[in-house]
C-alpha positions as CSV (number, residue, x, y, z in Angstrom):
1,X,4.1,74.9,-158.8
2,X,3.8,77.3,-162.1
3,X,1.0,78.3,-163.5
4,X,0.5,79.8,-166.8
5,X,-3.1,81.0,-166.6
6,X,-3.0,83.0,-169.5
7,X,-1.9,80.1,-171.8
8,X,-4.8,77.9,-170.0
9,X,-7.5,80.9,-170.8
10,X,-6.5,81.2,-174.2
11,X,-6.8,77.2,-174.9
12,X,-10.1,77.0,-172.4
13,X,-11.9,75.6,-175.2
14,X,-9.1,72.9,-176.2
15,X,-9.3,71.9,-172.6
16,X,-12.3,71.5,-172.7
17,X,-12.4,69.4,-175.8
18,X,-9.5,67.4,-174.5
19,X,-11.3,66.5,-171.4
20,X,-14.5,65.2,-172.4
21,X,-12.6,63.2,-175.6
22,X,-10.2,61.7,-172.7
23,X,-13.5,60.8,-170.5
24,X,-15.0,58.9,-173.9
25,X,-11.7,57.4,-174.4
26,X,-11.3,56.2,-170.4
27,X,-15.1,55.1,-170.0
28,X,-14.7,53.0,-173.5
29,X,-11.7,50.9,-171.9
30,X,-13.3,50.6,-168.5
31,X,-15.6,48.5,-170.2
32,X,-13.2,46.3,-171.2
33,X,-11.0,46.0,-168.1
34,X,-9.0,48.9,-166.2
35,X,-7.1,51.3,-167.9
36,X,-5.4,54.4,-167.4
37,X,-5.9,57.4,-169.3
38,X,-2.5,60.1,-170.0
39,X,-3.8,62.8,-171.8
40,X,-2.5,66.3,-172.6
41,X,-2.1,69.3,-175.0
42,X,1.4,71.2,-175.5
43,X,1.8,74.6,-176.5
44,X,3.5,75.1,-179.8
45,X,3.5,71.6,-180.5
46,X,4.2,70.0,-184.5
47,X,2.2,68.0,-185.9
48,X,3.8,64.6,-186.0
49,X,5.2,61.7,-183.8
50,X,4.7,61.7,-179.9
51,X,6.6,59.5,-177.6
52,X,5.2,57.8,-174.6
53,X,8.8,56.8,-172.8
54,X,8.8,54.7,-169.6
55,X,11.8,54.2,-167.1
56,X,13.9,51.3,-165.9
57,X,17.2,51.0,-164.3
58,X,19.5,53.9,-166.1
59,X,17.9,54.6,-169.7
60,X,14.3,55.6,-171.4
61,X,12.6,53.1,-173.6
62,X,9.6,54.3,-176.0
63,X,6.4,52.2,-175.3
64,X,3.7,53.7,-177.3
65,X,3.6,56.7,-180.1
66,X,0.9,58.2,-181.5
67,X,0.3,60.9,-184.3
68,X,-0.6,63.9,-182.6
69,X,-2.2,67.2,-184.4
70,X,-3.3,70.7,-182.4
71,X,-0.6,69.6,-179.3
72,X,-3.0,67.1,-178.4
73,X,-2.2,63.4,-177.1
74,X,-3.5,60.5,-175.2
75,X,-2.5,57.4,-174.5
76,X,-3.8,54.3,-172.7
77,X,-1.9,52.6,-169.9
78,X,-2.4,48.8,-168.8
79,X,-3.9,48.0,-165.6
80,X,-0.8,46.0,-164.5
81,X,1.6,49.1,-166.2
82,X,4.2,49.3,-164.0
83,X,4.3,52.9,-161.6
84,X,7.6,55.1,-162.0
85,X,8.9,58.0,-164.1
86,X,7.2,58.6,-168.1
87,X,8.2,60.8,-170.1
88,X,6.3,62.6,-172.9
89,X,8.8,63.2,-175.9
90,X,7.5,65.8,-178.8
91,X,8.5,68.7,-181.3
92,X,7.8,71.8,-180.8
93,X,7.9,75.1,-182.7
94,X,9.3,78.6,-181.0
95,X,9.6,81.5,-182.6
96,X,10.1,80.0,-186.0
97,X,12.7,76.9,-184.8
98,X,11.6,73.5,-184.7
99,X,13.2,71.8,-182.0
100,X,12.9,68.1,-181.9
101,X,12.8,65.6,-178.7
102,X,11.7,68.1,-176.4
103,X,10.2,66.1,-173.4
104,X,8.5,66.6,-170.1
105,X,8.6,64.0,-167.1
106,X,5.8,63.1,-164.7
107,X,4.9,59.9,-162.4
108,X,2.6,57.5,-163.5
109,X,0.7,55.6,-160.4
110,X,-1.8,54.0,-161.2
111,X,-4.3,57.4,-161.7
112,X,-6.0,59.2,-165.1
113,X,-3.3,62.4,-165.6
114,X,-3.9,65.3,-167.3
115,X,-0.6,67.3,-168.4
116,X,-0.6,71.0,-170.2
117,X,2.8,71.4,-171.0
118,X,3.6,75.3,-171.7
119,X,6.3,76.8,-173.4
120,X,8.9,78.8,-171.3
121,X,12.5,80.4,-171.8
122,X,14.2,77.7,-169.8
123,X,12.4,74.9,-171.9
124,X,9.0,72.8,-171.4
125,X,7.1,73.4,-168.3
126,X,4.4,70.8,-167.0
127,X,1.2,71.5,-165.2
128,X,-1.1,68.9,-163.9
129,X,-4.7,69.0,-162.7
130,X,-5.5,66.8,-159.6
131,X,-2.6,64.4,-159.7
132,X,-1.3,64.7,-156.2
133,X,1.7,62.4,-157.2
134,X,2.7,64.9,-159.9
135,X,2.1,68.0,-157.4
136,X,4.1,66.7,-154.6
137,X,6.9,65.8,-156.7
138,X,6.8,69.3,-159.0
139,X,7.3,71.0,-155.3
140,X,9.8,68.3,-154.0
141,X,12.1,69.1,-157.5
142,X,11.5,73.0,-157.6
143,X,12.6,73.1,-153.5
144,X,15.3,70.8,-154.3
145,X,16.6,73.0,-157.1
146,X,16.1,75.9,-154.8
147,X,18.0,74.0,-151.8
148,X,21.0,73.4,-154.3
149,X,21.7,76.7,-155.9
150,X,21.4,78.3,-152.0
151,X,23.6,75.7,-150.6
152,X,26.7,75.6,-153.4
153,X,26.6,80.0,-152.8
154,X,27.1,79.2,-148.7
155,X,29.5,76.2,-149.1
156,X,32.4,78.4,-151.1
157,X,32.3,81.0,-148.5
158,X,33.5,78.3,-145.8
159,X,37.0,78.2,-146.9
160,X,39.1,80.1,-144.4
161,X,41.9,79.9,-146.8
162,X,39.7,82.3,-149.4
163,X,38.2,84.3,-146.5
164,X,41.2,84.6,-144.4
165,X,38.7,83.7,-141.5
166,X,35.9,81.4,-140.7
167,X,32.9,83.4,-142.0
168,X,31.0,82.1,-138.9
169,X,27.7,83.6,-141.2
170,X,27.9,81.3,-144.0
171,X,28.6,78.4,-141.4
172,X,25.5,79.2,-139.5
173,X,23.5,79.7,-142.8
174,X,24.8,76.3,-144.0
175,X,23.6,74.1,-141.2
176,X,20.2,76.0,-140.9
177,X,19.8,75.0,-144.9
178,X,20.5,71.6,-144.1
179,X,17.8,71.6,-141.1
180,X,15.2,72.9,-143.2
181,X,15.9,70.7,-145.9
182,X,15.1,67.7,-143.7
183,X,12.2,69.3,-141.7
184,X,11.1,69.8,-145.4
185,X,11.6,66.0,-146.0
186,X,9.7,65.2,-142.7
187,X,6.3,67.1,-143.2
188,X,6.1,66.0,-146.7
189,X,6.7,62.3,-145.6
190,X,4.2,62.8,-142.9
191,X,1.6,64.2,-145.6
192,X,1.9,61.9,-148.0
193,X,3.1,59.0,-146.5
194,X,1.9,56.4,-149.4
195,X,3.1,58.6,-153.1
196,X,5.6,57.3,-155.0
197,X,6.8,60.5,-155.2
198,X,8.0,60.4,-151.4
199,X,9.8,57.1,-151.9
200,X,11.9,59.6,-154.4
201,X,12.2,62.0,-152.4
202,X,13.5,60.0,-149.2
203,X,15.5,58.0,-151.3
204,X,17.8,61.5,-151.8
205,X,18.3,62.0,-147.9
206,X,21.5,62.8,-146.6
207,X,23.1,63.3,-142.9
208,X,24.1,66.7,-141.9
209,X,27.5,67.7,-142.1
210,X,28.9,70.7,-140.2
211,X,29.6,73.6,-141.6
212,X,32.4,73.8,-139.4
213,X,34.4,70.4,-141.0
214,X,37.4,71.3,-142.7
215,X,36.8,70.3,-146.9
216,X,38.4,66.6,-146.7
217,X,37.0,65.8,-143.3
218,X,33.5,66.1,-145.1
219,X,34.2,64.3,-148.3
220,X,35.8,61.6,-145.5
221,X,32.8,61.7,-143.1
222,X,30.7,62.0,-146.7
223,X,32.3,58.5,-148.1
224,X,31.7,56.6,-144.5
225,X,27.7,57.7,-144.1
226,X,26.4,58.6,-147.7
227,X,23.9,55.5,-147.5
228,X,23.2,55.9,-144.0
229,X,19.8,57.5,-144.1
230,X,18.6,56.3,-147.9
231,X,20.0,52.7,-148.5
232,X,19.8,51.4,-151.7
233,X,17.0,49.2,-151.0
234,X,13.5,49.7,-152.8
235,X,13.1,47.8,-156.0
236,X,10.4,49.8,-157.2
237,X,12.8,53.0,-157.5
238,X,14.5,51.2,-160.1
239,X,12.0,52.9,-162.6
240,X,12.9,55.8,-161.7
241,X,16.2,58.0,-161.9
242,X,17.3,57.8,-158.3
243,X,20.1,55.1,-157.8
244,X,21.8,56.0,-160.9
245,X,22.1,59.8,-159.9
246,X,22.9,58.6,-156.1
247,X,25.6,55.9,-157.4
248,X,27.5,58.4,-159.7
249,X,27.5,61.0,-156.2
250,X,29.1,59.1,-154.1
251,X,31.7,58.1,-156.8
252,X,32.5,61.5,-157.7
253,X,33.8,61.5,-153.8
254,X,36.7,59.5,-155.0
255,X,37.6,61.3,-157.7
256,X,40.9,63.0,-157.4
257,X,42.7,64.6,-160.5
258,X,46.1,64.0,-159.0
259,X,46.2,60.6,-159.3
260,X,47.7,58.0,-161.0
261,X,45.5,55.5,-163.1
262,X,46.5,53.1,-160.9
263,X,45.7,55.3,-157.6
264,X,42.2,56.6,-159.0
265,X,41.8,52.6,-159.3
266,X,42.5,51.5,-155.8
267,X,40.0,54.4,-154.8
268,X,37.4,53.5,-157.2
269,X,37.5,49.7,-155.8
270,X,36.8,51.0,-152.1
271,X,34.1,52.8,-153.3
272,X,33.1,49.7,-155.3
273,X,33.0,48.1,-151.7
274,X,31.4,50.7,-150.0
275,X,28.4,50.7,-152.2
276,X,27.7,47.1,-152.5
277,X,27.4,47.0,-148.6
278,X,24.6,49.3,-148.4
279,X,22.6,47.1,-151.5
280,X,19.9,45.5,-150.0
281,X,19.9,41.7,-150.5
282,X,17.0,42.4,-153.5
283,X,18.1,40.2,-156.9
284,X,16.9,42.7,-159.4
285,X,18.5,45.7,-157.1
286,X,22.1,43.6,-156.7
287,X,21.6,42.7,-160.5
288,X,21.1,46.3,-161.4
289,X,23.9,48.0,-159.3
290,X,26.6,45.5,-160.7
291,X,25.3,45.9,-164.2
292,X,25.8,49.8,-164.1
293,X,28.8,49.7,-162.4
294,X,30.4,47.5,-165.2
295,X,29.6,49.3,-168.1
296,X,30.4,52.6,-166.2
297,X,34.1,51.0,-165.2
298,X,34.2,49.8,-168.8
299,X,33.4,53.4,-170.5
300,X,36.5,54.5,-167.7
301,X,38.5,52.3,-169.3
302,X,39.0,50.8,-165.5
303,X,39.9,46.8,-166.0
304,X,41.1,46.4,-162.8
305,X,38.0,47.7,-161.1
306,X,36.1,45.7,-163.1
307,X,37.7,42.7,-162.3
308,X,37.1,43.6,-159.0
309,X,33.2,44.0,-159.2
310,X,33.6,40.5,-161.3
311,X,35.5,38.7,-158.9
312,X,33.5,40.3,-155.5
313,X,29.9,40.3,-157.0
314,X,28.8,39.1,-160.1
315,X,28.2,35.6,-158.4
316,X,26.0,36.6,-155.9
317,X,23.7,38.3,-158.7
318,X,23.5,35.0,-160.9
319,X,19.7,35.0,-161.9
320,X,20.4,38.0,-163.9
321,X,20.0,37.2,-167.5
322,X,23.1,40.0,-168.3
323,X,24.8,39.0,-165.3
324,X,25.2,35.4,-166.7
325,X,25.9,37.2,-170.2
326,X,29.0,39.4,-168.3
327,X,30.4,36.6,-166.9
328,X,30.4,35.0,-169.9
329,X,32.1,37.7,-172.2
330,X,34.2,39.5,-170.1
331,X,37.0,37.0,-170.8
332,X,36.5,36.3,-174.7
333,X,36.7,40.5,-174.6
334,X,39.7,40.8,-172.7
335,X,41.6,39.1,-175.9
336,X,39.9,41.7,-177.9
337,X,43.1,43.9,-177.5
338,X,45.0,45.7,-180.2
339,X,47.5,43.6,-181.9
340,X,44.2,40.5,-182.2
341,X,42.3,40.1,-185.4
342,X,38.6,40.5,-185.3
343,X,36.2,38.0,-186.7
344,X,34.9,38.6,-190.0
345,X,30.8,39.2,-190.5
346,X,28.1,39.6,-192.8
347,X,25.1,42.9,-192.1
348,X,22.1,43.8,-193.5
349,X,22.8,47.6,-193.5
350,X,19.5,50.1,-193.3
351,X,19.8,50.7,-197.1
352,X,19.1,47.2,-197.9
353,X,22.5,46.0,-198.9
354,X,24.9,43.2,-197.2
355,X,28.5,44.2,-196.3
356,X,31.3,41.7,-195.5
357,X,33.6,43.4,-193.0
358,X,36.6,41.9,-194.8
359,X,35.2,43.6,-198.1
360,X,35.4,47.0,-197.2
361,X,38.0,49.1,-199.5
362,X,38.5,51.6,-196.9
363,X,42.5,51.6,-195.0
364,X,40.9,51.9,-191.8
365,X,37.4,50.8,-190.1
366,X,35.8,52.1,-187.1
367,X,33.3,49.6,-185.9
368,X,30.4,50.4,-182.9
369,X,28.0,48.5,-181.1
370,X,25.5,50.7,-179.4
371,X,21.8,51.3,-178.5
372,X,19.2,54.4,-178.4
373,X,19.0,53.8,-174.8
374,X,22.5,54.7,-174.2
375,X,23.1,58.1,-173.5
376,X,26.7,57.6,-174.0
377,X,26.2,56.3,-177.3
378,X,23.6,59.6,-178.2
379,X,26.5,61.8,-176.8
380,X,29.3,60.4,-178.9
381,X,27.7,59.6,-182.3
382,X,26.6,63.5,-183.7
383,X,30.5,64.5,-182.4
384,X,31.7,61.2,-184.7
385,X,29.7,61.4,-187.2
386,X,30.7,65.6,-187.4
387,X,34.1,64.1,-187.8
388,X,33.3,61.3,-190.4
389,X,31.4,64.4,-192.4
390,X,34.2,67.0,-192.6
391,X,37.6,65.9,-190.9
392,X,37.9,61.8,-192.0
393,X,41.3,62.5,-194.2
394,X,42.6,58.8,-193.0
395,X,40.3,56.9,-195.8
396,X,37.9,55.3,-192.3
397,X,34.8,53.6,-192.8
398,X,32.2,53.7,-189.7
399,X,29.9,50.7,-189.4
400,X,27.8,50.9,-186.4
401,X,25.5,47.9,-185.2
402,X,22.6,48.6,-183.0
403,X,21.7,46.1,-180.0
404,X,18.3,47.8,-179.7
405,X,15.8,44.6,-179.3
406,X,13.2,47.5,-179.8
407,X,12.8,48.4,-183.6
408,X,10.6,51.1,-182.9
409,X,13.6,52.9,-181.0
410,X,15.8,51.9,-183.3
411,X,14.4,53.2,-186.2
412,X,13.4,56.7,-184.1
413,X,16.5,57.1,-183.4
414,X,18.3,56.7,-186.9
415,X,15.3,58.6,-188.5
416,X,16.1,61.7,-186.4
417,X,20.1,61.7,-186.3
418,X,19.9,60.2,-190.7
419,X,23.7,58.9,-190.4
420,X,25.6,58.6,-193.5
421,X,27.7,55.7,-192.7
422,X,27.1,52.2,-192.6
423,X,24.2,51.3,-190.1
424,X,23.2,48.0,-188.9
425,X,20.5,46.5,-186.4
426,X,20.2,43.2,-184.3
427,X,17.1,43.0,-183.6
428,X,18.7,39.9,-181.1
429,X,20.8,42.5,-179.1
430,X,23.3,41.1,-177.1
431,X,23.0,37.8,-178.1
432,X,22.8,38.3,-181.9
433,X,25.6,37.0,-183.9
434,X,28.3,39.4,-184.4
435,X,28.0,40.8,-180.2
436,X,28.6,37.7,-179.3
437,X,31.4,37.4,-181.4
438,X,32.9,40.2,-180.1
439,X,31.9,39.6,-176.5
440,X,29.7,42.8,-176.2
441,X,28.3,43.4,-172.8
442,X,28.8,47.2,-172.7
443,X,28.0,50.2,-175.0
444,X,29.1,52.0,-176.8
445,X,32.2,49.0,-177.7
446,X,34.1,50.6,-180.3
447,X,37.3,48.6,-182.4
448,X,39.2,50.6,-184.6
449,X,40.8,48.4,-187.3
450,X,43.0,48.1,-189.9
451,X,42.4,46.4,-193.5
452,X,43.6,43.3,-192.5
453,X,41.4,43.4,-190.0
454,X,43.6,44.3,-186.9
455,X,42.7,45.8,-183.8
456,X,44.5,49.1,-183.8
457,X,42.7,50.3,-180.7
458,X,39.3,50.1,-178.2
459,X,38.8,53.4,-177.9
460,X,36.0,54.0,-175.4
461,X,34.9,58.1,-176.0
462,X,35.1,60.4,-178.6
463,X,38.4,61.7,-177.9
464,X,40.1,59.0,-177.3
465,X,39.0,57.9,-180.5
466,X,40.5,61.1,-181.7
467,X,44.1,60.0,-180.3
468,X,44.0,56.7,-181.7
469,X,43.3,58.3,-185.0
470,X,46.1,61.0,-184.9
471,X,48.8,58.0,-184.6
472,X,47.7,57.4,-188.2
473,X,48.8,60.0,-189.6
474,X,52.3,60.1,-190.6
């Protein structure tokens, strides 16, 4: 755990301030019921907006702001808030550069916090004062960062083809790293047995492999006992990033750059297989797992895998509000191919006018459903709208439509990134009007069409989008 002393002497007096402001604030709600109290100065920070963010399945979603001056903030959380991963999101000012969204993460467990968040090189740093969630987990995430960067300098010194031996040193070093990682685990566990923080940490076990194994015989014996000692089988991980980081691991193990599409496929299914075996029989966990894999498979441009995880699973997840909306679309999008004409529509765009899609003077139209909780959609939309800005010689109109049912992110969102194209919001999400008529169950969904209304392509990342544009051009 860090601690920046002199920052904390400095602001003694803010502390000060902050903490007996934070006790008024907590005895106040006390008398109205429990409530929990997150409170905290930041170093540097602007005057204006901060973010109170809480976690569920894959993305962030803002669920309180405040206007905060001096660094300071507080916020009040419901007794029946929900524990996981929050994040505090803020501007901040270093040596003369405002940098906006800056965030810090902690745990929230049903406890008061108190978070100083210092500025460093490398970025925001938090401290906390007697949360022992916070303090287990800092050290679980600074070992683990430790573990990684010791582990990855061992592991490429195993190759006998690069050392023209076994290094027998680096093969010793590598197991005992492995060992201490778990006896790490093990005290911890045995410490702590009841934090939410040690669910997170056990949920990122993983069985010892010999430094000995050739390279392929450990991705192999990696693929067949990945899940064996962490199962994806607590519900109440889900608001936190832990399944989402796990799932794209043991993915990545069937990755293989020399195959064909059709190859990468066939792995990708097995892998499909594999994980769905080690989902416990949890609704909102099968629900989840499915839901992630689809829109991943879909941003892959993967159909046949998809249609695999359709066919194997969607069924046996069918409380699932999305689920039901999946099995719904996925055929009505399927004809959504290039060479189909897409329905005309009607938007309120953010500056208060209507546009008619079939209106529109512009040769081509790029349309793109997406949401502020997608960080593919964040990814892709400063390198499109970069293009749109400077390199759009083909006469294109972008109109994106938002699916965010939360305005407040919506509208933080657009207010930061100020797009100069045409922007929409259904406040409905999925099941407003014109997703549904394009049988949206994945962002981003992007249709590139012609004036007539044509689908010219779907293409489903930046440069892809770039390829379908260059076939424009004469």
């Amino acid at each position: 755990m860090i601690h920046f002393t002199t920052f904390m002497v400095i602001n003694g007096k803010m502390r000060r301030v902050v903490f007996i402001f934070g006790f008024l604030l907590c005895t106040l709600h006390l008398l109205h019921g429990q409530s929990w109290l997150i409170q905290g100065t930041i170093e540097n920070g602007e005057e204006g907006p901060v973010l109170l963010a809480s976690y569920y399945g894959d993305r962030f979603r803002v669920v309180d702001s405040m206007d905060a001056r001096s660094g300071f903030f507080y916020f009040m959380l419901s007794e029946d808030a929900t524990p996981g991963i929050y994040r505090i999101i803020y501007a901040d000012r270093a040596g003369g550069v405002r940098s906006q969204d800056r965030f810090v993460e902690f745990i929230f467990n049903r406890e008061n916090i108190e978070i100083f968040v210092a500025f460093s090189e490398r970025g925001p740093v938090p401290s906390f004062e007697g949360s022992e969630e916070n303090l287990v987990y800092t050290g679980f995430m600074n070992f683990e960062l430790e573990y990684e960067t010791q582990l990855m300098a061992v592991y490429e010194q195993l190759y006998p083809t690069r050392a023209g031996k076994e290094d027998r040193d680096a093969v010793v070093r590598y197991n005992v790293l492995q060992s201490e990682r778990t006896r790490y685990m093990d005290s911890i566990t045995q410490l702590y047995p009841d934090l939410y923080a040690v669910r997170i940490m056990n949920a990122f076990r993983a069985p010892l492999i010999p430094g000995e194994m050739p390279h392929m015989q450990r991705i192999d014996t990696l693929k067949h006992c990945f899940f064996d000692h962490a199962a994806i089988d607590d519900p109440g991980l889900l608001t936190a990033p832990v399944y989402t980081f796990k799932l794209i691991d043991f993915l990545s193990l069937y990755k293989v750059d020399s195959l064909t599409k059709e190859q990468q496929e066939e792995q990708f299914m097995e892998a499909v297989d594999r994980i769905m075996v080690n989902v416990s029989g949890d609704e909102k966990l099968h629900s989840f797992v499915v839901d992630f894999l689809l829109e991943g498979f879909e941003m892959l441009d993967m159909e046949r895998v998809q249609m695999h995880i359709a066919d194997q699973y969607l069924d046996e997840a069918c409380e699932s509000d999305i689920v039901e909306l999946i099995l719904s679309r996925m055929e009505g999008y399927k004809q959504m191919v290039p060479g189909a004409r897409a329905p005309d529509f009607v938007i309120d765009a953010l500056e208060g006018k209507n546009h008619r899609l079939s209106d529109l003077a512009e040769s081509y139209v790029l349309l793109m459903f997406w949401a502020s909780s997608c960080d593919h959609c964040r990814e892709m939309m400063p390198e499109l709208h970069d293009w749109y800005l400077s390199e759009n010689g083909v006469g294109l109109e972008v109109v994106t439509i938002s699916i965010d049912t939360s305005t407040v992110d919506f509208r933080h969102f657009v207010d930061e990134f100020d797009p100069q194209w045409i922007t929409a919001h259904d406040p409905q999400g999925w099941y407003g009007k014109v997703p549904s008529d394009y049988h949206i169950y994945a962002t981003p969904a992007l249709f590139l069409l012609d004036s007539e209304q044509t689908i010219l392509a779907r293409p489903t990342s930046f440069r892809k989008f770039q390829r379908a544009i260059k076939k424009l051009v004469p």
